[in-house]
C-alpha positions in Angstrom: -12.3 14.3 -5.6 -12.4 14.9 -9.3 -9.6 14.8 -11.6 -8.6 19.0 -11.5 -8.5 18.2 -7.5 -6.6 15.1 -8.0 -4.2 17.4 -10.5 -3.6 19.9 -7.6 -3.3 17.0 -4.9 0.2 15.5 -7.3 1.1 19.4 -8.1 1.3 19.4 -4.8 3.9 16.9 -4.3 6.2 18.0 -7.1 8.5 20.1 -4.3 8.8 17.3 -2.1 8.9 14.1 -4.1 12.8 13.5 -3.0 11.2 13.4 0.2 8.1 11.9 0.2 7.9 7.6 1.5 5.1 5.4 0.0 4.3 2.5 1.9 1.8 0.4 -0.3 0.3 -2.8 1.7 -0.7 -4.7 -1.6 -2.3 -7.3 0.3 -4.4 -5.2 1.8 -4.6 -3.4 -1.9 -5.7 -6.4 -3.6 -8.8 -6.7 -1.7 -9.9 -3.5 -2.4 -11.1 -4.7 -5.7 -13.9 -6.4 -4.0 -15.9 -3.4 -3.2 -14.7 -1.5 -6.0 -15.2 -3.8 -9.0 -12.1 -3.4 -10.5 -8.2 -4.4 -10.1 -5.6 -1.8 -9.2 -2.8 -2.9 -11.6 0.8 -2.8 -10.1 2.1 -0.8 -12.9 -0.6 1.8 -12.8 0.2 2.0 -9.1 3.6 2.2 -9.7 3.1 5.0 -12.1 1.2 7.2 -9.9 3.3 6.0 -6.8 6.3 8.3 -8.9 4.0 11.3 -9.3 4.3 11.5 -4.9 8.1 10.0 -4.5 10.9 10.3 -6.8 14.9 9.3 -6.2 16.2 7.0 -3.7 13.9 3.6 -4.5 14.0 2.5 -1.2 11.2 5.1 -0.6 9.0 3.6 -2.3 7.9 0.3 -1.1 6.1 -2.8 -1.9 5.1 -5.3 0.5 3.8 -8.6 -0.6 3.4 -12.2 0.3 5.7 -15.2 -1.6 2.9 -17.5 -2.2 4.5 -21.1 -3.0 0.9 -23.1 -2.2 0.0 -25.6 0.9 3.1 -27.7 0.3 5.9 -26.4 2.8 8.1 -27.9 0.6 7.4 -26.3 -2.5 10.4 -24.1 -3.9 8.4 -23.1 -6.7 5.8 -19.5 -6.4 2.2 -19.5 -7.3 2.1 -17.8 -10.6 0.1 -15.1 -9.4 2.0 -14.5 -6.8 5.6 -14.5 -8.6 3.7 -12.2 -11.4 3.0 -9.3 -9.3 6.4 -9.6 -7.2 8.1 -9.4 -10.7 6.2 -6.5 -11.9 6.5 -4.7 -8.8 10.7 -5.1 -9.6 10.0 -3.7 -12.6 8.1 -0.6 -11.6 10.7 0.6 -9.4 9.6 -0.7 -6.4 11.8 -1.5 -3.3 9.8 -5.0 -3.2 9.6 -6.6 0.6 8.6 -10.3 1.3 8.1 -13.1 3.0 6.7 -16.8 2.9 2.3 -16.5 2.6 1.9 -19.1 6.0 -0.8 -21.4 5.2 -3.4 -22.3 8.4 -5.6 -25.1 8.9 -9.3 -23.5 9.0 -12.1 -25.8 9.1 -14.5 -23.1 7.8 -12.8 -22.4 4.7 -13.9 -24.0 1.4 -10.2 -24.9 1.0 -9.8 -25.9 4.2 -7.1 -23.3 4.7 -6.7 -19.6 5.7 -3.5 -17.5 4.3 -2.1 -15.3 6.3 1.0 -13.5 5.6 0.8 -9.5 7.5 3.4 -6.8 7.1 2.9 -4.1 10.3 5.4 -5.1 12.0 8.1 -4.9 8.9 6.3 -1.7 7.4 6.3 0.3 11.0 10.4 -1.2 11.6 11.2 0.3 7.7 8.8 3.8 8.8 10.8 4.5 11.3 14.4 3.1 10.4 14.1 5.5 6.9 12.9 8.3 9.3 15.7 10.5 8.3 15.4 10.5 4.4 11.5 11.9 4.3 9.3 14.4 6.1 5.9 12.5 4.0 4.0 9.3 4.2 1.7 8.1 1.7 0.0 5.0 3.4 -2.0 2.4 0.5 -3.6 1.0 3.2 -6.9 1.1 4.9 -5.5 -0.8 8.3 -6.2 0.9 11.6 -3.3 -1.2 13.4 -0.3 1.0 11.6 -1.6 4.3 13.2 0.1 4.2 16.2 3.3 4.2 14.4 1.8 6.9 12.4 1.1 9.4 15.8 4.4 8.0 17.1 6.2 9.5 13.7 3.8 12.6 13.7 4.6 13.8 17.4 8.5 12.5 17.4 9.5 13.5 14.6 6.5 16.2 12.6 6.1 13.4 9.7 3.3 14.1 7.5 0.7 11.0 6.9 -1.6 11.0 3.8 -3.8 7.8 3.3 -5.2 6.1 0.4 -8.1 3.8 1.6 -11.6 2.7 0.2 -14.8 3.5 1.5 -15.7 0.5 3.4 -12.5 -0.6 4.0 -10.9 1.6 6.5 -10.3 1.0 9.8 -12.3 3.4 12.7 -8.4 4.0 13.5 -7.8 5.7 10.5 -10.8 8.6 10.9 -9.7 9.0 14.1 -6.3 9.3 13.2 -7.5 12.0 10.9 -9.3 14.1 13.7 -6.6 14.3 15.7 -4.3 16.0 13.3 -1.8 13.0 12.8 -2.8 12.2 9.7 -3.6 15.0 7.0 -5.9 13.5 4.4 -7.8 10.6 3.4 -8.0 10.3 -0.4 -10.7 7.3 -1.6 -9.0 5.1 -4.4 -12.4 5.2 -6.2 -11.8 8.7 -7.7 -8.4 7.4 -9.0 -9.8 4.7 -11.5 -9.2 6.5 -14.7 -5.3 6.1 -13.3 -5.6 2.6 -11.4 -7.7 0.7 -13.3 -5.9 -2.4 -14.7 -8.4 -2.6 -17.3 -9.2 0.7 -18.2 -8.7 0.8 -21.9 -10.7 -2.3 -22.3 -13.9 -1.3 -21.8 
């Protein structure tokens, strides 16, 4: 997709951007930047996120682990962690969150494994907002969400559009595309002259 497709793809959205959901996984996001070399910046996300859903902020939201390190105790956030939560806040973003859980794993340099998954609290907020949009734009390459996905297609005729990255995409998601419940794939790559973090420092 070149830039004059990507103009039509947000022309596109113009008519409908009072009704349009984003759902933007930024965990999974985050590790995007492993195959494509670069980091998807939360206010560049933020400021295309508008260009698909305007109005009502709850429809555009932003889940993301609260990272306060291996200490249960700790009542302070890793600075990374607290950074993009506050920038998310200040792009307009209905920010949701919990505790980053940290797991003994032997094989890890660290000696621990984070885990901290949204499905279960993106697919609840899908299908509780159900009635204020008729469009989903999914940043997320996980396969697990699309049987929420058919289940708001066929129930209720929502609309699906995915943002993924080659390579990281789950089989679910073609297959989702095949059988009609989800419209289109769009690859984040072709997006970097709007995402990149660092693009005017080159």
């Amino acid at each position: 997709m070149d830039q004059a497709d990507i103009t039509i793809l947000l022309d596109s959205f113009k008519a409908k951007q009072d009704r349009t959901i984003v759902i933007v996984d930024y965990g999974n996001v985050e590790k995007w930047k492993r195959s494509l070399n670069w980091f998807i910046g939360v206010k560049e996300l933020g400021q295309l996120v508008k260009s698909f859903s305007q109005g009502k902020k709850e429809l555009r939201r932003f889940y993301y682990g609260s990272d306060y390190g291996k200490k249960e105790s700790s009542k302070t956030l890793v600075e990374f962690s607290r950074v993009i939560l506050e920038k998310a806040e200040m792009n307009r973003f209905e920010v949701v969150t919990k505790k980053v859980k940290y797991i003994h794993d032997r094989l890890s340099e660290s000696g621990f494994a984070k885990k901290c998954d949204f499905d279960v609290e993106m697919t609840v907020d899908l299908i509780k907002f159900r009635k204020f949009y008729d469009n989903i734009i999914l940043f997320s390459g996980d396969g697990d969400l699309m049987y929420a996905i058919k289940y708001l297609h066929d129930e209720y005729a929502k609309n699906c559009l995915v943002f993924g990255v080659r390579g990281h995409l789950g089989r679910e998601v073609f297959d989702a595309q095949r059988n009609g419940f989800v419209t289109d794939i769009v690859f984040t790559e072709d997006f970097e002259y709007r995402l990149n973090k660092n693009r005017f420092f080159r």
